[in-house]
C-alpha positions in Angstrom: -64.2 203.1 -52.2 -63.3 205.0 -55.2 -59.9 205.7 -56.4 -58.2 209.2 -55.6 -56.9 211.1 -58.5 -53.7 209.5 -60.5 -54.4 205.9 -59.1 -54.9 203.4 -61.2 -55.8 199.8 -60.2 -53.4 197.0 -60.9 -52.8 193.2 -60.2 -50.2 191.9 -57.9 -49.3 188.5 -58.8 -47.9 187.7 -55.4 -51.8 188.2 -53.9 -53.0 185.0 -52.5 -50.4 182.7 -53.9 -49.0 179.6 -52.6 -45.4 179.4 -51.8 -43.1 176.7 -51.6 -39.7 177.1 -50.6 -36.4 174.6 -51.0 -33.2 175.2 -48.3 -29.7 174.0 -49.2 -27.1 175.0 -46.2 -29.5 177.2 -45.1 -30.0 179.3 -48.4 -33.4 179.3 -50.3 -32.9 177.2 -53.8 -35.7 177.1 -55.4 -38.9 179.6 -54.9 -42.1 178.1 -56.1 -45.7 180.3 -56.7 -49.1 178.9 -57.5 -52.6 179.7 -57.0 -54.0 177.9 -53.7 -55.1 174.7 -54.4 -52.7 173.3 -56.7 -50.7 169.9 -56.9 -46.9 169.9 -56.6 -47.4 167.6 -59.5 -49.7 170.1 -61.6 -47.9 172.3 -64.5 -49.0 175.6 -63.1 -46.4 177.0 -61.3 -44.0 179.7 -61.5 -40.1 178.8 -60.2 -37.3 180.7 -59.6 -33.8 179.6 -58.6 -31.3 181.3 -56.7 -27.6 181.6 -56.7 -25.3 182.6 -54.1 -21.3 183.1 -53.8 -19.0 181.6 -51.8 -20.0 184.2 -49.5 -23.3 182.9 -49.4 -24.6 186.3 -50.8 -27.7 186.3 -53.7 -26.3 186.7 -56.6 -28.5 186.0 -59.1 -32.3 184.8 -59.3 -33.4 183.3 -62.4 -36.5 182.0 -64.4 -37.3 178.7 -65.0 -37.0 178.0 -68.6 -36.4 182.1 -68.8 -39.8 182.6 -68.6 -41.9 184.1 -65.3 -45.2 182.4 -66.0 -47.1 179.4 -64.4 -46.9 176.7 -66.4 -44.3 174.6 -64.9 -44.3 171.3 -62.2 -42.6 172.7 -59.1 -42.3 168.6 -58.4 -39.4 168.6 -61.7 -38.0 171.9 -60.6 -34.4 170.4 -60.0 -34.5 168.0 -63.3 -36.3 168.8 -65.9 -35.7 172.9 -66.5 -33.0 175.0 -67.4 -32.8 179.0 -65.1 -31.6 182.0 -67.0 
């Protein structure tokens, strides 16, 4: 099908990824992307981490290492990075 006039195509980075997810007290920690296929253990995936107030209202979600890319080991997501 060809594209209608002003569209443009684009890549969604969210398209066929694999997720994992880590709960503490019921909140989502730690958000984990990688392509299908990949090891826990394997330095291709992206990681976010979450913050919440006392509330338990998001108030920030932040990179691992600052950076949104796939090159980290969602197995050392809790030891080995820093999240800004």
């Amino acid at each position: 099908m060809g594209k209608l006039r002003n569209e443009q195509e684009s890549y969604a980075r969210e398209m066929g990824l694999t997720q994992r997810i880590e709960y503490t007290g019921g909140n989502a920690i730690y958000i984990g992307k990688a392509f299908p296929g990949t090891l826990t253990s394997e330095a291709k995936w992206q990681i976010c981490k979450l913050t919440y107030d006392g509330d338990g209202n998001m108030t920030a979600l932040n990179w691992c290492q600052g950076l949104d890319s796939f090159e980290f080991v969602w197995d050392d997501r809790a030891t080995a990075y820093n999240y800004s």
